[in-house]
C-alpha positions in Angstrom: 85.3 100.0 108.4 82.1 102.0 109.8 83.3 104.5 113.1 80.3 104.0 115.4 80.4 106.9 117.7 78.4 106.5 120.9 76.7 108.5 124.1 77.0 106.6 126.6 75.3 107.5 130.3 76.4 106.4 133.7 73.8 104.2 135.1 73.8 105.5 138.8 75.0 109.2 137.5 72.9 110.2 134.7 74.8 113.6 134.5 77.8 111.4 133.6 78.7 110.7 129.9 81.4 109.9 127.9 82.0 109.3 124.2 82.6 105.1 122.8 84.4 104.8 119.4 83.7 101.3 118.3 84.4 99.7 114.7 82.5 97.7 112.3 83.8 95.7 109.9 81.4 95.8 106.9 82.9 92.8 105.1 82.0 90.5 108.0 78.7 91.3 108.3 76.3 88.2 109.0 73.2 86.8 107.4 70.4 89.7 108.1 72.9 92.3 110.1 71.9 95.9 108.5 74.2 98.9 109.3 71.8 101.9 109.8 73.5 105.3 109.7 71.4 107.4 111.9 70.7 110.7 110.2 68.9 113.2 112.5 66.8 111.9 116.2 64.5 114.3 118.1 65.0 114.3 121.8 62.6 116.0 124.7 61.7 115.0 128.5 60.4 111.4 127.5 64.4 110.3 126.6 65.2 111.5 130.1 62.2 109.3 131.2 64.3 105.9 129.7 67.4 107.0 131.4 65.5 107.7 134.5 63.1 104.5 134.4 66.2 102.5 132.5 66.5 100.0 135.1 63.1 99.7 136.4 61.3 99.7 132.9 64.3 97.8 130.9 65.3 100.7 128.9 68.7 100.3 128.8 68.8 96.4 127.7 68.6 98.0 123.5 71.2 99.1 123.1 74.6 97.4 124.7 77.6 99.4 126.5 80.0 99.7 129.0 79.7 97.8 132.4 78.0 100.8 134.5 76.9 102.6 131.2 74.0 102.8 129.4 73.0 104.4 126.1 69.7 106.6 126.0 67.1 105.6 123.4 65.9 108.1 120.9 63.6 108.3 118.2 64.9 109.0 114.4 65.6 109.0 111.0 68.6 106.7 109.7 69.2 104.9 106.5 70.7 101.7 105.4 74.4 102.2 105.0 75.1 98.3 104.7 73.3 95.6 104.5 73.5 91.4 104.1 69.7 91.1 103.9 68.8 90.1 100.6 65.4 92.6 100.6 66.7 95.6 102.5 68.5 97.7 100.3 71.4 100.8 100.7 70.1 103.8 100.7 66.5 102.9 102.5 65.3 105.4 105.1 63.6 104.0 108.0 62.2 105.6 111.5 62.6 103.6 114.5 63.9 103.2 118.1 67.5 104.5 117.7 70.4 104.7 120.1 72.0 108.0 121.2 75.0 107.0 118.3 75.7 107.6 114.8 75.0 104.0 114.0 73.5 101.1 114.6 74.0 97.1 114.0 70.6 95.7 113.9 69.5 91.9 112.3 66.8 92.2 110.4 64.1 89.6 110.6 59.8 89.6 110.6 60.0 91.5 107.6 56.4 92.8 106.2 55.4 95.4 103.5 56.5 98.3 105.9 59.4 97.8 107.5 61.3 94.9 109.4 62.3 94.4 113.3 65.6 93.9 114.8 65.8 90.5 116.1 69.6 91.1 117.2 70.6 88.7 120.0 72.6 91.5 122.2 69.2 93.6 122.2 67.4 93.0 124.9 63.6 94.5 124.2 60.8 94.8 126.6 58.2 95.3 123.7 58.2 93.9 120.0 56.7 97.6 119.5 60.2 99.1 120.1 62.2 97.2 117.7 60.5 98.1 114.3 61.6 99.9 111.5 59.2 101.6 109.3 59.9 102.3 105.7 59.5 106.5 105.2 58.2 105.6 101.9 55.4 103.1 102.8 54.6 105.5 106.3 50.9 107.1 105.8 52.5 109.8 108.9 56.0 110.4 106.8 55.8 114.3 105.4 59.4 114.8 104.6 58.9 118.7 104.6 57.9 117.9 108.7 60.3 115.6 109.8 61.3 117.6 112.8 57.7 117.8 114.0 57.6 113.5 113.6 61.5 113.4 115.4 59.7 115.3 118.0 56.6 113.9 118.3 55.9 110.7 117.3 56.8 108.7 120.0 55.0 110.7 122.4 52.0 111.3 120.6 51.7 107.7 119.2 51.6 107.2 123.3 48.9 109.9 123.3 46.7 108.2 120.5 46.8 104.7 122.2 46.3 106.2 125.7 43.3 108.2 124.1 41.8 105.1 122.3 42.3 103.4 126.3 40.3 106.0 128.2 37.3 105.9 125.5 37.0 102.4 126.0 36.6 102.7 129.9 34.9 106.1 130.3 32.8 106.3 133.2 33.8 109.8 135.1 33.3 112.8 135.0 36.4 114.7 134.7 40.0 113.9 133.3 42.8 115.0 135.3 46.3 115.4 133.6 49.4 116.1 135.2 52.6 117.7 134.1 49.6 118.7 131.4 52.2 121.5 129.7 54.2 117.9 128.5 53.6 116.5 125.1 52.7 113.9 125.4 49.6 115.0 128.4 48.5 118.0 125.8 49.0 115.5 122.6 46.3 113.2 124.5 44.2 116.1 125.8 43.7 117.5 122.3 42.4 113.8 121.2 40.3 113.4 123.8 38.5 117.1 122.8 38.4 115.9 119.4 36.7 112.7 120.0 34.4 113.7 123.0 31.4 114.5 120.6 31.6 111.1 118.6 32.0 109.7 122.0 28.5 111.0 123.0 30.6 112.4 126.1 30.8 115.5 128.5 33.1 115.0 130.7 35.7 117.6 131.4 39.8 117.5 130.4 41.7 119.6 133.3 45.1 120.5 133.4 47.5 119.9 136.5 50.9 122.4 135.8 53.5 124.5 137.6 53.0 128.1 137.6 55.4 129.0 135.1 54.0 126.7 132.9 50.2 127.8 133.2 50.1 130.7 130.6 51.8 128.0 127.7 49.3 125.3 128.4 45.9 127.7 128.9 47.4 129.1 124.8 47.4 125.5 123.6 43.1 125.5 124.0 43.3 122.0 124.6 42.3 122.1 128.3 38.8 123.0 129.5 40.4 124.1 133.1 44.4 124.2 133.8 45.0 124.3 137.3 48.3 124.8 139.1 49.7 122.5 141.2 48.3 124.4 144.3 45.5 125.0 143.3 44.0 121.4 143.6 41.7 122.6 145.5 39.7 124.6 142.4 39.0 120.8 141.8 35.4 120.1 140.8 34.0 118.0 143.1 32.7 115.0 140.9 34.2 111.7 140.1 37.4 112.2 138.0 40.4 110.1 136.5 43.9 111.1 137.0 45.7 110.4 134.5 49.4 110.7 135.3 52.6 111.8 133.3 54.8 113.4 136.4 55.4 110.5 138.3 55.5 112.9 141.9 53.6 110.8 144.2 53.3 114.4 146.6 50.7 115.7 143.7 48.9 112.8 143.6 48.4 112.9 147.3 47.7 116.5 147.2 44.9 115.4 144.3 43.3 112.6 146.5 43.6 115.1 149.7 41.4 117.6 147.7 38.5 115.4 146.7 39.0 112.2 148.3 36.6 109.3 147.4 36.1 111.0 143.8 39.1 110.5 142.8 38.0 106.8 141.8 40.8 105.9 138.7 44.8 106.5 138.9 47.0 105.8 136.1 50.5 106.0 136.0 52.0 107.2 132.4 55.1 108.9 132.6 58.0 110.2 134.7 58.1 113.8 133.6 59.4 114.9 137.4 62.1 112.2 137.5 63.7 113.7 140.3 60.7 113.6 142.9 61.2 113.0 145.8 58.6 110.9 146.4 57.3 108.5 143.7 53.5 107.2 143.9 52.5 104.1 145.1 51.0 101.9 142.8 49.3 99.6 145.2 48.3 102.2 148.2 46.5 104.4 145.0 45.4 101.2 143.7 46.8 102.5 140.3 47.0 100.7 136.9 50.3 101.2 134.9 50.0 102.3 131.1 52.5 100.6 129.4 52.0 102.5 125.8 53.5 99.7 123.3 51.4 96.9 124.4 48.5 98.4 123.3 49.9 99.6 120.7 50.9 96.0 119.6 47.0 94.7 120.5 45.7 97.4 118.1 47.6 96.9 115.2 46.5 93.1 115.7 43.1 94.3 116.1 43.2 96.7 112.8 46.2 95.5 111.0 49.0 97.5 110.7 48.2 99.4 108.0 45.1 100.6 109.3 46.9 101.6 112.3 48.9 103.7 110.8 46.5 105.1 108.5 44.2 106.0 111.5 47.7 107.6 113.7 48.0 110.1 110.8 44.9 111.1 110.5 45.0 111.6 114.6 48.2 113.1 113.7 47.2 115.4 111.0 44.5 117.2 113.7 46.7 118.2 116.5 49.6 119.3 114.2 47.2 121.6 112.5 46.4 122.8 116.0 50.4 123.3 117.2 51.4 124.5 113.8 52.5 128.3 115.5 53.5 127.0 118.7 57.0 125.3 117.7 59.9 126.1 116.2 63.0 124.0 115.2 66.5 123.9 116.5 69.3 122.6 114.9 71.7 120.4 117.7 74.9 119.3 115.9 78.0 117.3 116.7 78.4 115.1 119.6 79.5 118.5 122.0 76.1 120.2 121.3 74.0 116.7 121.7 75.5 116.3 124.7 75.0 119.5 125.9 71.3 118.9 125.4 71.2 116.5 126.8 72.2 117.4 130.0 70.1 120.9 129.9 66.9 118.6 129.2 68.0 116.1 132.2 68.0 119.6 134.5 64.7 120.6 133.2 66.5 123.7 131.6 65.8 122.6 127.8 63.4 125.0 125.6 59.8 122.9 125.8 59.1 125.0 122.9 61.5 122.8 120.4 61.5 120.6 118.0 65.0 119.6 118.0 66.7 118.2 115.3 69.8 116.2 116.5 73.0 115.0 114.0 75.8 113.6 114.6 
């Protein structure tokens, strides 16, 4: 029998958790199930982000648990502990969309040269993108001497490259305005769009929107023409600009339109970095677009093929890592006590933004 140990998060109380032992029985596997043994996950602000849009956004239909519960999605590492899938062997690593456990059930199906998808009838996905499981040893990004740095980033930048890929496809302003800019997944996209300004025959200018405390970090990450604080909207430049959105606080949006009013022309809404706002920005008095990352995502690898996709993500990948290479550093989170605990310093906005957390169970 496989021990699955569990995090599971109350719903309505997302400072609430308790530990779920469940069992698997190995031997009764059916046709397709795959045991995968998670072996180390990354976790930052965007986890907190699921839990806090879990409802609205469907993030807690992956993964099932207790009536009132939910379990946090994570991005990770895991290999094949068991499997009664004729092509997916013991022993294969994969990185995928992972619950906050020590194991997962999934049924493989849509199988291609690098990876498969979970097709498991108790997992209820809002995007295809979220339920595949790429192969480590057929992934053009896998460096297994930086797997904290892809635990850590790769979900958010892979958001920052398809967000970056959206705005040069619809570029007509100015200035880009990013808020909560000191998060990674607003600097990942601001370093793409410096990098691909020239081939994009463009001038317009990437500012950064942060809190005070923040301002030194993300003027030292050279990735911002201006950074601003948030009271200091008023340094705006007074030409048309796109706000590009990551905080979710509707207040600095308002305080953005306030300051240069009819040249503010393009809102979209990203992420939900400042989860516990007060007051959350309305789409249809903004007239604001929702960027939903994996559906682009999903369009592009159509477009390119996967393996393309992939090939061009690394080589996105490989530029801004060079860039952050001094900026980082790793912790080590172990055991479910110390997970936990991270958990709920990151949900309090108390967690080390300077991380690259490494999380076992």
């Amino acid at each position: 029998m496989t021990t699955v140990t569990q995090i599971q998060v109350k719903q309505d109380d997302l400072a609430s958790t308790k530990l779920k032992h469940i069992e698997i029985d190995e031997n009764s596997l059916k046709e397709g199930e795959v045991i995968l043994a998670t072996e180390s996950f990354g976790f930052s602000a965007n986890n907190i982000t699921y839990a806090a849009l879990g409802h609205g956004m469907g993030y807690w239909g992956f993964f099932p648990a207790d009536e009132g519960y939910g379990i946090v999605p994570v991005w990770g590492f895991a290999k094949v502990s068991h499997s009664n899938h004729p092509d997916i062997q013991v022993g294969q690593k994969v990185f995928g969309y992972l619950p906050m456990a020590s194991h997962v059930l999934v049924r493989a199906h849509k199988l291609n040269p690098f990876g498969f998808s979970d097709g498991h009838p108790q997992r209820k996905s809002i995007s295809p993108v979220y339920d595949n499981y790429i192969y480590c040893d057929k992934d053009p990004g896998y460096n297994p001497a930086r797997e904290s740095w892809q635990l850590n980033f790769r979900p958010l930048f892979m958001t920052s490259f398809v967000l970056d890929e959206f705005v040069g496809q619809h570029l007509s302003h100015d200035s880009l305005i990013l808020t909560s800019a000191s998060s990674k997944t607003a600097f990942g996209t601001a370093f793409l769009l410096q990098a691909n300004k020239q081939k994009r025959n463009a001038n317009y200018e990437v500012i950064g929107l942060t809190s005070a405390s923040n301002k030194a970090l993300v003027e030292s990450l050279g990735c911002y023409d201006k950074v601003l604080c948030y009271d200091e909207v008023d340094s705006l430049p007074n030409h048309s600009a796109w706000l590009l959105d990551f905080a979710a606080n509707g207040a600095v949006i308002d305080s953005v339109k306030a300051a240069i009013g009819d040249n503010l022309t393009k809102v979209t809404l990203i992420g939900a970095t400042d989860w516990k706002a007060e007051q959350k920005p309305s789409k249809k008095a903004l007239q604001a677009e929702i960027f939903f990352a994996p559906s682009l995502v999903k369009s592009l690898n159509q477009e390119w093929g996967q393996g393309e996709f992939l090939t061009r993500y690394a080589k996105a990948w490989a530029h801004v890592a060079l860039a952050l290479k001094d900026t980082m550093h790793e912790v080590d989170v172990n055991g479910t006590d110390e997970i936990v605990g991270l958990y709920l310093q990151t949900l309090n906005g108390t967690a080390d933004t300077k991380a690259l957390n490494i999380m076992r169970f």
